[in-house]
PDB file with SEQRES, HELIX, SHEET and CRYST1 records, atoms N, CA, C and O in Angstrom:
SEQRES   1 A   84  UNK UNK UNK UNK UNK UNK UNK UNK UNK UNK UNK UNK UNK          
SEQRES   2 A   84  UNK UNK UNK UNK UNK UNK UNK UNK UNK UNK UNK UNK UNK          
SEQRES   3 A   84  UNK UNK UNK UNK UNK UNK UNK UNK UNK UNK UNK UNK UNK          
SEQRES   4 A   84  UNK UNK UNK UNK UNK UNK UNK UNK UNK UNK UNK UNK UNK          
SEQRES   5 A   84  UNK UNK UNK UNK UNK UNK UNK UNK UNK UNK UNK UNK UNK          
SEQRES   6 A   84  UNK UNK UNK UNK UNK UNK UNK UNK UNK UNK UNK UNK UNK          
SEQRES   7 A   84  UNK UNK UNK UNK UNK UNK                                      
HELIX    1 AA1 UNK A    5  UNK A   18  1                                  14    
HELIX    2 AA2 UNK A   29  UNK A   37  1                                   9    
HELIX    3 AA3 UNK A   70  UNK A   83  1                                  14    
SHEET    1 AA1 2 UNK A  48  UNK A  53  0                                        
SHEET    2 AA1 2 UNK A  59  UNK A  63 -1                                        
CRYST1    1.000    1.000    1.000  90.00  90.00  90.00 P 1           1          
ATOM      1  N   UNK A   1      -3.192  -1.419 -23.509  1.00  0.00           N  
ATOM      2  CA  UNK A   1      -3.211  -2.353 -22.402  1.00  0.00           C  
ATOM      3  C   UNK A   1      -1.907  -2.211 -21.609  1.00  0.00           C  
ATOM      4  O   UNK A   1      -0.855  -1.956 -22.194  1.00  0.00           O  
ATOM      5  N   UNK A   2      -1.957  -2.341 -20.547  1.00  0.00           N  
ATOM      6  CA  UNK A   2      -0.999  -2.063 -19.669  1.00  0.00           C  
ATOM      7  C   UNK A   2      -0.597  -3.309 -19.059  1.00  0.00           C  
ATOM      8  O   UNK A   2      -1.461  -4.186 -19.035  1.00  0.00           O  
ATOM      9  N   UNK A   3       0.619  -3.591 -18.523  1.00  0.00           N  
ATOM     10  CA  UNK A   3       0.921  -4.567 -17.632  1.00  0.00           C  
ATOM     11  C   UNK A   3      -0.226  -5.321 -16.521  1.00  0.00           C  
ATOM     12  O   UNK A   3      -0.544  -6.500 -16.365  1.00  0.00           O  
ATOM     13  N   UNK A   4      -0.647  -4.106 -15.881  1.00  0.00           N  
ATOM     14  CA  UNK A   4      -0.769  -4.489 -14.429  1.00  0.00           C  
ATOM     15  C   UNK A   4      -2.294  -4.550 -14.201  1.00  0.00           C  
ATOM     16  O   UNK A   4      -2.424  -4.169 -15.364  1.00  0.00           O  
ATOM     17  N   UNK A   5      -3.309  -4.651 -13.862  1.00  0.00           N  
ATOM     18  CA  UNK A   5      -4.598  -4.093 -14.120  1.00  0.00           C  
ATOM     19  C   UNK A   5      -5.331  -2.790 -12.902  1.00  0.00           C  
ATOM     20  O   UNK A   5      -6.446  -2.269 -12.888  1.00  0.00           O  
ATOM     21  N   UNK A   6      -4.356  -2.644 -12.159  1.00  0.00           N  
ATOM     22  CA  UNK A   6      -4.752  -1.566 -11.485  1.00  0.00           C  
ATOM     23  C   UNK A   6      -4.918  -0.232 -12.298  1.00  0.00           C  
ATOM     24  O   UNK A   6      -5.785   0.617 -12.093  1.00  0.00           O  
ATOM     25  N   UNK A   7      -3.309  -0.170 -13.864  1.00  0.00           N  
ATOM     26  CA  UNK A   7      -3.082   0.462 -14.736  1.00  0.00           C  
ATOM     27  C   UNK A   7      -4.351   0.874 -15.334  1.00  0.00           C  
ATOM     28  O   UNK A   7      -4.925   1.962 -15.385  1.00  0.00           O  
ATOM     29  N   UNK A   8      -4.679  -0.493 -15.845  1.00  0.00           N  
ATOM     30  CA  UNK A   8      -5.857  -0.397 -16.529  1.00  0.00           C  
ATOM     31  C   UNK A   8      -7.209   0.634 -16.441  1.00  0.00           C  
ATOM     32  O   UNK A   8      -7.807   1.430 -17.165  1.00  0.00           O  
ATOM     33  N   UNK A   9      -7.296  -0.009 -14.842  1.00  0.00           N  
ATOM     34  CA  UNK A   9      -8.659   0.560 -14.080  1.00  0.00           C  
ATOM     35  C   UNK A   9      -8.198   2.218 -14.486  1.00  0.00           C  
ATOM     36  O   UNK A   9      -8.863   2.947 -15.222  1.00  0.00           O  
ATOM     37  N   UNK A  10      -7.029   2.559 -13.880  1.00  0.00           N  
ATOM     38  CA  UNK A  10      -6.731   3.459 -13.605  1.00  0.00           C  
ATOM     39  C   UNK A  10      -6.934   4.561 -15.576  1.00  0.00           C  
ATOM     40  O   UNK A  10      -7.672   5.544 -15.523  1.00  0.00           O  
ATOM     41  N   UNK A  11      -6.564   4.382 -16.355  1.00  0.00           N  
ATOM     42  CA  UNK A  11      -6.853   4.620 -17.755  1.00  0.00           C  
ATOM     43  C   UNK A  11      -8.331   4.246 -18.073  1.00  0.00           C  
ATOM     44  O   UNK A  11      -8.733   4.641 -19.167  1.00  0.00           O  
ATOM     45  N   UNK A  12      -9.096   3.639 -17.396  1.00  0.00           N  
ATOM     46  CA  UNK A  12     -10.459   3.455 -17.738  1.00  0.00           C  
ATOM     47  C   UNK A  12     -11.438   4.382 -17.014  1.00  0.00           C  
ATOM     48  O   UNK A  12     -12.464   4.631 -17.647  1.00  0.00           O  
ATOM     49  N   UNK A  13     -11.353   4.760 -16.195  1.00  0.00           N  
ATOM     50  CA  UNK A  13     -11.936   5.476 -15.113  1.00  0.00           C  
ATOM     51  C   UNK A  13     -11.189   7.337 -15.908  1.00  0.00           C  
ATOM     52  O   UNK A  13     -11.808   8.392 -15.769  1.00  0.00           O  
ATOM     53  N   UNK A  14      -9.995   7.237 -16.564  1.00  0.00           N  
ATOM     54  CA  UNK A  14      -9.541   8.468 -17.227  1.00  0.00           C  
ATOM     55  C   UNK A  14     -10.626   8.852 -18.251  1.00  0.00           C  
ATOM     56  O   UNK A  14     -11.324   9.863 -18.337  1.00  0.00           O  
ATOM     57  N   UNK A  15     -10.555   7.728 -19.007  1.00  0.00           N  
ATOM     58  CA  UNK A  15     -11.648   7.938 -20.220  1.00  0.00           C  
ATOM     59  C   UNK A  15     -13.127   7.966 -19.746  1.00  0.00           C  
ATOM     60  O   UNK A  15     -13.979   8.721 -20.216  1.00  0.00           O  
ATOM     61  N   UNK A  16     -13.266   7.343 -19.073  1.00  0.00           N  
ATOM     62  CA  UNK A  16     -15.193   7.398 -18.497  1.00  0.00           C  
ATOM     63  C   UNK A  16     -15.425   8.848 -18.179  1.00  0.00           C  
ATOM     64  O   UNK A  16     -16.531   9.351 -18.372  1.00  0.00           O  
ATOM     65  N   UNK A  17     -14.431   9.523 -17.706  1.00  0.00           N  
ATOM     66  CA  UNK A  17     -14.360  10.735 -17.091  1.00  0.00           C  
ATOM     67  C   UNK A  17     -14.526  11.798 -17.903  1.00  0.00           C  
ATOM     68  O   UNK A  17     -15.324  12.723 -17.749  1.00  0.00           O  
ATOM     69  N   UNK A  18     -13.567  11.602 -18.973  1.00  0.00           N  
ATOM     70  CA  UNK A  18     -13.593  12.075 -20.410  1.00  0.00           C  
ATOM     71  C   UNK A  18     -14.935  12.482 -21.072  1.00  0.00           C  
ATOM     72  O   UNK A  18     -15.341  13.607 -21.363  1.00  0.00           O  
ATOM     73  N   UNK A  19     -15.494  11.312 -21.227  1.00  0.00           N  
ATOM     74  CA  UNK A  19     -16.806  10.715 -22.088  1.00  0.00           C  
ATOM     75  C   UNK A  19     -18.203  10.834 -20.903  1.00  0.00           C  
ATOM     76  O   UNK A  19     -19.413  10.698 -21.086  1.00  0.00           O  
ATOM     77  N   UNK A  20     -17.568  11.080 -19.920  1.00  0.00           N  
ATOM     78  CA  UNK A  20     -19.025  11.321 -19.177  1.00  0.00           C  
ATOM     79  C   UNK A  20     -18.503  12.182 -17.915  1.00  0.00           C  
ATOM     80  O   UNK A  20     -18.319  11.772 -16.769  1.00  0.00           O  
ATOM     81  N   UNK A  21     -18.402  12.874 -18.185  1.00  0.00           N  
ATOM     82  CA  UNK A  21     -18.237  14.621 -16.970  1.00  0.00           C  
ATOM     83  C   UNK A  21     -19.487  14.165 -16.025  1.00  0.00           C  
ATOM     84  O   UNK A  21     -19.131  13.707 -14.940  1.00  0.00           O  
ATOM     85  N   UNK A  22     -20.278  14.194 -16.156  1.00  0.00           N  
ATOM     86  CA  UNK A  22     -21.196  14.367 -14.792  1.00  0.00           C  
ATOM     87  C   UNK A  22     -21.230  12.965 -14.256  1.00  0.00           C  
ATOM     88  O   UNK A  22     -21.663  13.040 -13.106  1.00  0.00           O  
ATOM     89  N   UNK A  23     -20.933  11.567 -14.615  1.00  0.00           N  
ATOM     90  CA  UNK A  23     -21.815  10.593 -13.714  1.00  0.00           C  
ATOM     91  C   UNK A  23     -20.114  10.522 -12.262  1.00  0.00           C  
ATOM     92  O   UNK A  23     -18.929  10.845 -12.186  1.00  0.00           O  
ATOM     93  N   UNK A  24     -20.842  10.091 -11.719  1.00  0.00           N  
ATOM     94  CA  UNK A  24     -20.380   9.959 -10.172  1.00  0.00           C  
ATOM     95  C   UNK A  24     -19.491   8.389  -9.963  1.00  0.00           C  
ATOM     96  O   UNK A  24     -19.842   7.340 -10.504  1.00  0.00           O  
ATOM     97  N   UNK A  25     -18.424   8.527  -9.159  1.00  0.00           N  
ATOM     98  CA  UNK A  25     -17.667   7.610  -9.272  1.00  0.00           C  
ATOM     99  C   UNK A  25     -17.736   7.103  -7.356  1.00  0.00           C  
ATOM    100  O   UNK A  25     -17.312   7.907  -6.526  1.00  0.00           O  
ATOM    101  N   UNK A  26     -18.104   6.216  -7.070  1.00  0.00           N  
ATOM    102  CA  UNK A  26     -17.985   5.208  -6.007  1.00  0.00           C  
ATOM    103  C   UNK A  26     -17.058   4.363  -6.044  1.00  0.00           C  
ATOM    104  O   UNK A  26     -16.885   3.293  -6.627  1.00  0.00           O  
ATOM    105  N   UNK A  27     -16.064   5.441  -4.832  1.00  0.00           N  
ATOM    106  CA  UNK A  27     -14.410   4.352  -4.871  1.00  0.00           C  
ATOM    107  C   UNK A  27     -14.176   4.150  -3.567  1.00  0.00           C  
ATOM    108  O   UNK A  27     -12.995   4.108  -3.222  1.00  0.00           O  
ATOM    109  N   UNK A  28     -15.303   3.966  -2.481  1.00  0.00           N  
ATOM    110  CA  UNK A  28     -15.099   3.971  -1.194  1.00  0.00           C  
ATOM    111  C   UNK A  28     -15.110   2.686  -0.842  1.00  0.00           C  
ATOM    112  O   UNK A  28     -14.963   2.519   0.369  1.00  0.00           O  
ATOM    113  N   UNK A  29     -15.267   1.464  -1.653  1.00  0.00           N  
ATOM    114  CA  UNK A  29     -15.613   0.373  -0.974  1.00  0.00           C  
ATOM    115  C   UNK A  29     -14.001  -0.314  -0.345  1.00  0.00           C  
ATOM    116  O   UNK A  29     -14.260  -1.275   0.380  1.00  0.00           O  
ATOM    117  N   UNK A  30     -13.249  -0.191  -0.394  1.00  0.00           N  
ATOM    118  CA  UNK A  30     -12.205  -0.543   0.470  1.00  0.00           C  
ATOM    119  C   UNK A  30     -12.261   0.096   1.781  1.00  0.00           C  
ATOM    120  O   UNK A  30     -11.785  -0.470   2.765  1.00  0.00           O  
ATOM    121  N   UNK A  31     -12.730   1.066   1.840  1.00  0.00           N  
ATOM    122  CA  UNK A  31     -12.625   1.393   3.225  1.00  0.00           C  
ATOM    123  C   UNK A  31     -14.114   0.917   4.200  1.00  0.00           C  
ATOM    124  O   UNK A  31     -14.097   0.806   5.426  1.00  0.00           O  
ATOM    125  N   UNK A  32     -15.211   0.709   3.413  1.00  0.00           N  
ATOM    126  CA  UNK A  32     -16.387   0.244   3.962  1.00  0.00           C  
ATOM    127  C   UNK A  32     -16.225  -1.324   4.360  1.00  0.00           C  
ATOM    128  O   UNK A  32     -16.780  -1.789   5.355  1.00  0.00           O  
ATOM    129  N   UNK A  33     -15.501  -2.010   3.582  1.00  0.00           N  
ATOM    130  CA  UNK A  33     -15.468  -3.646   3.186  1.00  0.00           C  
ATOM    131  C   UNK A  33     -15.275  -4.349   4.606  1.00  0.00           C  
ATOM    132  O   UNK A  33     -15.911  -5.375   4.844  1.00  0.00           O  
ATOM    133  N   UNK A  34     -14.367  -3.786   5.593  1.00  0.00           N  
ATOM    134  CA  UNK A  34     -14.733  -4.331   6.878  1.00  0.00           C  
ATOM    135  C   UNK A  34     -16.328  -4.264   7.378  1.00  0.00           C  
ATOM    136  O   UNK A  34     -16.917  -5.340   7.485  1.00  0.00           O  
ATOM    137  N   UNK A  35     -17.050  -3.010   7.691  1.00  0.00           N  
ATOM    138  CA  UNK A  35     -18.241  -3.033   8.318  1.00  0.00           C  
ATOM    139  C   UNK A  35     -18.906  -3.592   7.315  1.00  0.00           C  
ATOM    140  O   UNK A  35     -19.774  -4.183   7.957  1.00  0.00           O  
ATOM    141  N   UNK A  36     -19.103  -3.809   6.298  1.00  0.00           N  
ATOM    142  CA  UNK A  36     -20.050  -4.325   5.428  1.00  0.00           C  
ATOM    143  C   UNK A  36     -20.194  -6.257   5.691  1.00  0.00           C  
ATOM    144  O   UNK A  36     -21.261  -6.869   5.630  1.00  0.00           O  
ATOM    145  N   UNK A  37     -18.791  -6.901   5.985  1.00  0.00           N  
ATOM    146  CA  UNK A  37     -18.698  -8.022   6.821  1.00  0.00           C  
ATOM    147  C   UNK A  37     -19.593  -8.495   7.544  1.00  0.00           C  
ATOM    148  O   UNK A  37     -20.106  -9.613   7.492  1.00  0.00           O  
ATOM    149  N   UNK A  38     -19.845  -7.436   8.406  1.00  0.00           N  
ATOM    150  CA  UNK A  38     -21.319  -7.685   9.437  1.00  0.00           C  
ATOM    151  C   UNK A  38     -22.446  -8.037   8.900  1.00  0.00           C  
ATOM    152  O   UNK A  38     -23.015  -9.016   9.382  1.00  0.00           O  
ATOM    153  N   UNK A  39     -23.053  -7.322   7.761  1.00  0.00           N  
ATOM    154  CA  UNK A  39     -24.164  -7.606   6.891  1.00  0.00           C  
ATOM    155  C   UNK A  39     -24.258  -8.604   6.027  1.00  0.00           C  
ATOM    156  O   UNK A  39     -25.091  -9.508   6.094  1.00  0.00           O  
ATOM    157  N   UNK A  40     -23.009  -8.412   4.793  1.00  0.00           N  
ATOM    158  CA  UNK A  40     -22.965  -9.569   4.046  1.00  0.00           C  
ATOM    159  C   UNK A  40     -21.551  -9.745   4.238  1.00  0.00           C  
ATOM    160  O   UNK A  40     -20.589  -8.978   4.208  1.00  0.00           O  
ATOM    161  N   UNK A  41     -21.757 -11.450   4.524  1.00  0.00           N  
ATOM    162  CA  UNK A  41     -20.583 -11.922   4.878  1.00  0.00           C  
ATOM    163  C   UNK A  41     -19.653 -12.507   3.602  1.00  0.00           C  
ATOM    164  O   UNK A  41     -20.145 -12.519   2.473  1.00  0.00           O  
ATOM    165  N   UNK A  42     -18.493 -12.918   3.802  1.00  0.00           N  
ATOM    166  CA  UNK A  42     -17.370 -12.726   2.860  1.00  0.00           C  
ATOM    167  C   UNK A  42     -17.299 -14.321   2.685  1.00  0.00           C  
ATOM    168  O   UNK A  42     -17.011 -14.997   3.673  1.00  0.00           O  
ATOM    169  N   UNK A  43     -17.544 -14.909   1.502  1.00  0.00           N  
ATOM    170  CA  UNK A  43     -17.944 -16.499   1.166  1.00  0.00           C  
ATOM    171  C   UNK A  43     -16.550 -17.027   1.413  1.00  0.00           C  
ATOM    172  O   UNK A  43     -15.558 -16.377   1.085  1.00  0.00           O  
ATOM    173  N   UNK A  44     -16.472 -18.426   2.100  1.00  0.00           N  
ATOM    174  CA  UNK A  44     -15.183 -18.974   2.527  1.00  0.00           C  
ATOM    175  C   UNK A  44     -15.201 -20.140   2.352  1.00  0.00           C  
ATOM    176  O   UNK A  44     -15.512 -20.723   3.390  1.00  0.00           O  
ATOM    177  N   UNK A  45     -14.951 -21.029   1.229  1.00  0.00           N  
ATOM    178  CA  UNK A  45     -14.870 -22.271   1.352  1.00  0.00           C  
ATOM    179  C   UNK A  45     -13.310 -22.993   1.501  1.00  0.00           C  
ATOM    180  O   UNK A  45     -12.269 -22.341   1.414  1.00  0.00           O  
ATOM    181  N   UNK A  46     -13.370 -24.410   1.732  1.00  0.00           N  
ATOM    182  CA  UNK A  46     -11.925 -25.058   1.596  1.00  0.00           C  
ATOM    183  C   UNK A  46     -12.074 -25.692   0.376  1.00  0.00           C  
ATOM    184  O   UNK A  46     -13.248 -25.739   0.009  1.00  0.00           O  
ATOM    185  N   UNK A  47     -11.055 -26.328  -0.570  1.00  0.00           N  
ATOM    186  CA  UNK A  47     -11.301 -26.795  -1.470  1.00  0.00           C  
ATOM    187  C   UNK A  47      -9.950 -28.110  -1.537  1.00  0.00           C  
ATOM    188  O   UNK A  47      -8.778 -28.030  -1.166  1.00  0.00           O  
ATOM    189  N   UNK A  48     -10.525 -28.986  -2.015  1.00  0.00           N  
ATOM    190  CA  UNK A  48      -9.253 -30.681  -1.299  1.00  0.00           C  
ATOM    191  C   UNK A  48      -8.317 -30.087  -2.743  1.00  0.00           C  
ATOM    192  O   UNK A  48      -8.650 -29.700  -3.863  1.00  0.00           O  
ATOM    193  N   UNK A  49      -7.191 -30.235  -2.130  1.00  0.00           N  
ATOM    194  CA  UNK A  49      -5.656 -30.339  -2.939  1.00  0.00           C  
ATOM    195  C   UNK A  49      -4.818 -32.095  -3.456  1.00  0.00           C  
ATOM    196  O   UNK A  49      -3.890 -32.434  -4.191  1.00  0.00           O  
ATOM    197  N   UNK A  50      -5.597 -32.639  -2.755  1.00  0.00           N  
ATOM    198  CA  UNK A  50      -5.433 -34.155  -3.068  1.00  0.00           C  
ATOM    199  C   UNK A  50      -4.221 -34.211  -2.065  1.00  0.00           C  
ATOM    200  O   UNK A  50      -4.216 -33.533  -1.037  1.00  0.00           O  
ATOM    201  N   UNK A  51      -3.159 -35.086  -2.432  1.00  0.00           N  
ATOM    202  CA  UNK A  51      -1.661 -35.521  -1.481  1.00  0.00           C  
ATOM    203  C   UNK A  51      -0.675 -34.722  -1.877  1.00  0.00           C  
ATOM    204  O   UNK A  51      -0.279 -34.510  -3.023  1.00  0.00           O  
ATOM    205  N   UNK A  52      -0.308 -34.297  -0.879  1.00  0.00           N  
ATOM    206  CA  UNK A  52       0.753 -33.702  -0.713  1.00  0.00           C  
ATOM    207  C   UNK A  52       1.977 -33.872  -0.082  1.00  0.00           C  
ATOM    208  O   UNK A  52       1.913 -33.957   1.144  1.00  0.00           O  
ATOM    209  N   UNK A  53       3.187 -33.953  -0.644  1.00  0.00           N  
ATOM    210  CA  UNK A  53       4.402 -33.633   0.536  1.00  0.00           C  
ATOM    211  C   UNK A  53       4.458 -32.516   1.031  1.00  0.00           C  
ATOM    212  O   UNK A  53       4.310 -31.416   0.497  1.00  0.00           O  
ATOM    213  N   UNK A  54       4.761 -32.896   2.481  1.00  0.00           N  
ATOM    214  CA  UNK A  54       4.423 -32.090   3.497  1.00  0.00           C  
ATOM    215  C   UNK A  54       6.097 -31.647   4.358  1.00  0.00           C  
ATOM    216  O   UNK A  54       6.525 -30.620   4.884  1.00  0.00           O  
ATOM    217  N   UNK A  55       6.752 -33.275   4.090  1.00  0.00           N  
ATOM    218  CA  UNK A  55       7.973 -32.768   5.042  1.00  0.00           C  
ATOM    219  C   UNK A  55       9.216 -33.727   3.941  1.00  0.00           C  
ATOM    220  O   UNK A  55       9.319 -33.936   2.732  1.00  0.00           O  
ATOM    221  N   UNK A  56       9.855 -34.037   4.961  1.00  0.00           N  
ATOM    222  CA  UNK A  56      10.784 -35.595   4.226  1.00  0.00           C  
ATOM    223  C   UNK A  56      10.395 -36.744   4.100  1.00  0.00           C  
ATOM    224  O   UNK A  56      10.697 -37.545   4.985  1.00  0.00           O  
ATOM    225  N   UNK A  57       9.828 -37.058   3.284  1.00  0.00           N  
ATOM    226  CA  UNK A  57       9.206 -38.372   2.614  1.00  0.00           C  
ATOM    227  C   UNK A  57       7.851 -38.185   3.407  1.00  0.00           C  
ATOM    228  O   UNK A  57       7.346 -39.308   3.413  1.00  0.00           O  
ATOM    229  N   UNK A  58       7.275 -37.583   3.871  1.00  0.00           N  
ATOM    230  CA  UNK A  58       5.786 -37.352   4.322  1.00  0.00           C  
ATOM    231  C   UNK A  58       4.878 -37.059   3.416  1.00  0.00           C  
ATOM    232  O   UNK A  58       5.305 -36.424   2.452  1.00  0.00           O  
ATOM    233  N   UNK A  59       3.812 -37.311   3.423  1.00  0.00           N  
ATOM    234  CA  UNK A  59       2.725 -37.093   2.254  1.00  0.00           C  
ATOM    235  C   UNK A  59       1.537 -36.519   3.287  1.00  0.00           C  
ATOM    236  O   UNK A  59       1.399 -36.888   4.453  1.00  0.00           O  
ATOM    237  N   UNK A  60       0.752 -35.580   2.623  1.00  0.00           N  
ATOM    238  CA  UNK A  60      -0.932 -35.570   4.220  1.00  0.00           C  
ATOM    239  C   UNK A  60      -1.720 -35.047   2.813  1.00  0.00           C  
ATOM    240  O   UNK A  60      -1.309 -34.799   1.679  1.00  0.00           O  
ATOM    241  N   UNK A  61      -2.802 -35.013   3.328  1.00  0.00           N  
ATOM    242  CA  UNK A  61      -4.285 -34.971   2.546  1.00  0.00           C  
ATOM    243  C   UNK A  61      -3.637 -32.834   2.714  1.00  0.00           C  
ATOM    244  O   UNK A  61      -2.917 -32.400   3.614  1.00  0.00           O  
ATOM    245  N   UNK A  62      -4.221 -32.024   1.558  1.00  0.00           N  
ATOM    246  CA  UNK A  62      -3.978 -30.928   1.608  1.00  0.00           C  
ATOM    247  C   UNK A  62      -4.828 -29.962   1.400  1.00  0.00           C  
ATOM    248  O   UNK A  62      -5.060 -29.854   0.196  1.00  0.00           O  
ATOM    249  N   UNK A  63      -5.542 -29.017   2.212  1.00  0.00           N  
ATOM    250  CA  UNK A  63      -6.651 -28.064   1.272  1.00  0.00           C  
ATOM    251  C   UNK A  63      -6.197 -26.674   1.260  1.00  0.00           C  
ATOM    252  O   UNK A  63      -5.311 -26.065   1.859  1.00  0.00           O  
ATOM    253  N   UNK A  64      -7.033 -26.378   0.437  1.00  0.00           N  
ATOM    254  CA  UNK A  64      -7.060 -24.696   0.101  1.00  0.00           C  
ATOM    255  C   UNK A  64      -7.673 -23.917   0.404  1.00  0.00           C  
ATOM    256  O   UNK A  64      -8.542 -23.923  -0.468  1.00  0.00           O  
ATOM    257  N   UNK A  65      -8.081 -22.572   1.574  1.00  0.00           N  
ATOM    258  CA  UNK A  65      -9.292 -22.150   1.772  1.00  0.00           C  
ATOM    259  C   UNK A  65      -9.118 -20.727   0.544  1.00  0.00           C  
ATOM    260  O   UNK A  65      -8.060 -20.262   0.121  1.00  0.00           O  
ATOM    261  N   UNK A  66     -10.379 -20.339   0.236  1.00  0.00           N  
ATOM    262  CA  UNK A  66     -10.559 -19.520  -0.784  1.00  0.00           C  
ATOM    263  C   UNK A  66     -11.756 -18.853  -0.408  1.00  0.00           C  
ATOM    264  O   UNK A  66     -12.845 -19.426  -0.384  1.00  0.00           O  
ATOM    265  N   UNK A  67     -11.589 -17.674  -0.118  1.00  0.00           N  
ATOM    266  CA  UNK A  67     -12.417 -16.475  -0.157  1.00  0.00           C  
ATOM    267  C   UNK A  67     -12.424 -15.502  -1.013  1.00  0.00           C  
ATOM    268  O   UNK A  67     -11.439 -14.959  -1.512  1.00  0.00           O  
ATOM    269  N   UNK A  68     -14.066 -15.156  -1.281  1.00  0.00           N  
ATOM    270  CA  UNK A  68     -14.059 -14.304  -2.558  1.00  0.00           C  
ATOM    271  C   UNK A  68     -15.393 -13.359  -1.574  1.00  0.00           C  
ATOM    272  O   UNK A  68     -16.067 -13.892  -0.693  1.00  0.00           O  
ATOM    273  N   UNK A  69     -15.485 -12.307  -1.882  1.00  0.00           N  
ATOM    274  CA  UNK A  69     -16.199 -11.215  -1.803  1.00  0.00           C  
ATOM    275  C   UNK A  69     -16.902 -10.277  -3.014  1.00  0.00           C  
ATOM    276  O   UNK A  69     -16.983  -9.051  -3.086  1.00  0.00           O  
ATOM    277  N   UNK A  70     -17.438 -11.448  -4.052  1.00  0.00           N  
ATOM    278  CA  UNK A  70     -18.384 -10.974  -4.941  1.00  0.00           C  
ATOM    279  C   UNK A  70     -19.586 -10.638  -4.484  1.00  0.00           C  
ATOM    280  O   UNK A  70     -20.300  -9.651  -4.659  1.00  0.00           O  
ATOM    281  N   UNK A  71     -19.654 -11.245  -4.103  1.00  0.00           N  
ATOM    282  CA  UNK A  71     -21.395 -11.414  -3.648  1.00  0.00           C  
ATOM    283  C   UNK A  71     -21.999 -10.276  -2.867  1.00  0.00           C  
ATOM    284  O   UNK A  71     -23.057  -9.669  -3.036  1.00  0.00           O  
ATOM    285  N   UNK A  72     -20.767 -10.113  -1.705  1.00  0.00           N  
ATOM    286  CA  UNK A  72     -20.810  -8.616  -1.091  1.00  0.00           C  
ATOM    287  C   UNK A  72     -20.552  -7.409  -2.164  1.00  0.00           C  
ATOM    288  O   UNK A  72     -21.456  -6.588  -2.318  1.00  0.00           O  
ATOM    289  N   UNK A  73     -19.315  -7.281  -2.924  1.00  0.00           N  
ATOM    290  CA  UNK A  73     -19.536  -6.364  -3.503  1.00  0.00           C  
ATOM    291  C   UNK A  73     -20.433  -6.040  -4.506  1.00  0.00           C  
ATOM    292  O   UNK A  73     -20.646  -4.918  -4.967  1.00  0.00           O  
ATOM    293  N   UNK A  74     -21.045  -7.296  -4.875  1.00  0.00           N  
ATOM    294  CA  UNK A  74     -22.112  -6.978  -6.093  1.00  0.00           C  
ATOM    295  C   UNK A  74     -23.583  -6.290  -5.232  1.00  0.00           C  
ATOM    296  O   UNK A  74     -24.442  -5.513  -5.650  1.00  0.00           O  
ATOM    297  N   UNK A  75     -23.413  -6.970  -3.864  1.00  0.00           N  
ATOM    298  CA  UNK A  75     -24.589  -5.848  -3.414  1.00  0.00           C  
ATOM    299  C   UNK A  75     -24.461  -4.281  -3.180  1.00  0.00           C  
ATOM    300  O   UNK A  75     -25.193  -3.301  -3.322  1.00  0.00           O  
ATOM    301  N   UNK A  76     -22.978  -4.573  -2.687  1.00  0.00           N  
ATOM    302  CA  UNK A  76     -22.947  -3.095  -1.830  1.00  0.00           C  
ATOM    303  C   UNK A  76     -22.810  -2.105  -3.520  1.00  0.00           C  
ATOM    304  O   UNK A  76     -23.016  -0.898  -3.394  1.00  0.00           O  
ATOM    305  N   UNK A  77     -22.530  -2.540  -4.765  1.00  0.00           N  
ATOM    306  CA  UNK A  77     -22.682  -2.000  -5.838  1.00  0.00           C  
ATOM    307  C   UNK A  77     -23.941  -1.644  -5.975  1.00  0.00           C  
ATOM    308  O   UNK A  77     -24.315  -0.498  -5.723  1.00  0.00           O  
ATOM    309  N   UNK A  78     -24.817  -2.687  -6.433  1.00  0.00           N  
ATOM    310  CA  UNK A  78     -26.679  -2.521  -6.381  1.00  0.00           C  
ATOM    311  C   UNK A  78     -27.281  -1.106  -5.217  1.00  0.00           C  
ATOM    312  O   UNK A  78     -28.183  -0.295  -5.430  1.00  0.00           O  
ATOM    313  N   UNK A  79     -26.366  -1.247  -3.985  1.00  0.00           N  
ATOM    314  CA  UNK A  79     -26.801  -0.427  -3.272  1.00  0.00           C  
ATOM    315  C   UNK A  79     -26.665   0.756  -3.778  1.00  0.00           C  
ATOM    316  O   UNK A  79     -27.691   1.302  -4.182  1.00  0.00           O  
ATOM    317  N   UNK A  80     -25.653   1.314  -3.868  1.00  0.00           N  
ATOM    318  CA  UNK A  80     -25.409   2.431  -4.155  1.00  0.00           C  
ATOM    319  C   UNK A  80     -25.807   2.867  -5.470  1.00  0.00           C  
ATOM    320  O   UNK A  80     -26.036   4.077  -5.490  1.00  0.00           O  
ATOM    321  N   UNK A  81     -26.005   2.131  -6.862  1.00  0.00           N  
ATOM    322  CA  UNK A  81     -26.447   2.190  -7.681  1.00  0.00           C  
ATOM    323  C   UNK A  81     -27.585   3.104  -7.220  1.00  0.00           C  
ATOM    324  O   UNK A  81     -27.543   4.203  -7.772  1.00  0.00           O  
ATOM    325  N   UNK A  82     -28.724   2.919  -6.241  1.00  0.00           N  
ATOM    326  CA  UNK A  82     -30.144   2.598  -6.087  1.00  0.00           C  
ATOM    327  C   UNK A  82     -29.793   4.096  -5.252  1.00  0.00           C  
ATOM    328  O   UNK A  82     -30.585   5.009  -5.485  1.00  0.00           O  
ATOM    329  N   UNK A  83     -28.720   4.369  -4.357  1.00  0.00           N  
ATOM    330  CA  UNK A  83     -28.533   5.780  -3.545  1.00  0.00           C  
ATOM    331  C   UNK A  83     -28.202   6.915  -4.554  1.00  0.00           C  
ATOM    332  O   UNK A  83     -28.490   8.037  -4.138  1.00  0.00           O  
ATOM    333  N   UNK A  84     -27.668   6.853  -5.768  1.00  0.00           N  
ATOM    334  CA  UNK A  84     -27.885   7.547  -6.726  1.00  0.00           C  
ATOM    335  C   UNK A  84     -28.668   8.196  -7.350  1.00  0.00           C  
ATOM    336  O   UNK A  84     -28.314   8.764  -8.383  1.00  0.00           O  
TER     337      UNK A  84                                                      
END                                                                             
């Protein structure tokens, strides 16, 4: 196990390689992940932080927005799975 998990990936994808010479590796999705936006969009919610200080003795209501891009990548995975 390594520190970092890019490490990881990076030693896991060594051994898959190892243990399976022929299957095919799909590492393009960073560069697709903008146009793919258009199709499936990138989930964005806010989420309440409760009170917060804000300044000097100020308090305000506070949220969090949080975006995740599972949903897209689990398709654009399925896809290509299926272009295989």
């Amino acid at each position: 196990m390594a520190l970092l998990a890019a490490q990881n990936i990076k030693q896991l994808l060594a051994r898959l390689a190892e243990h399976a010479p022929n299957a095919r590796v799909v590492s393009n999705y960073k560069d697709v992940r903008g146009a793919l936006a258009h199709v499936w969009d990138v989930e964005i919610r806010s989420d309440p932080k409760g009170m917060q200080t804000v300044g000097l003795g100020k308090r305000a209501f506070a949220t969090v927005a949080v975006s995740t891009n599972l949903k897209q990548f689990t398709k654009y995975s399925r896809l290509q799975w299926r272009l295989l």
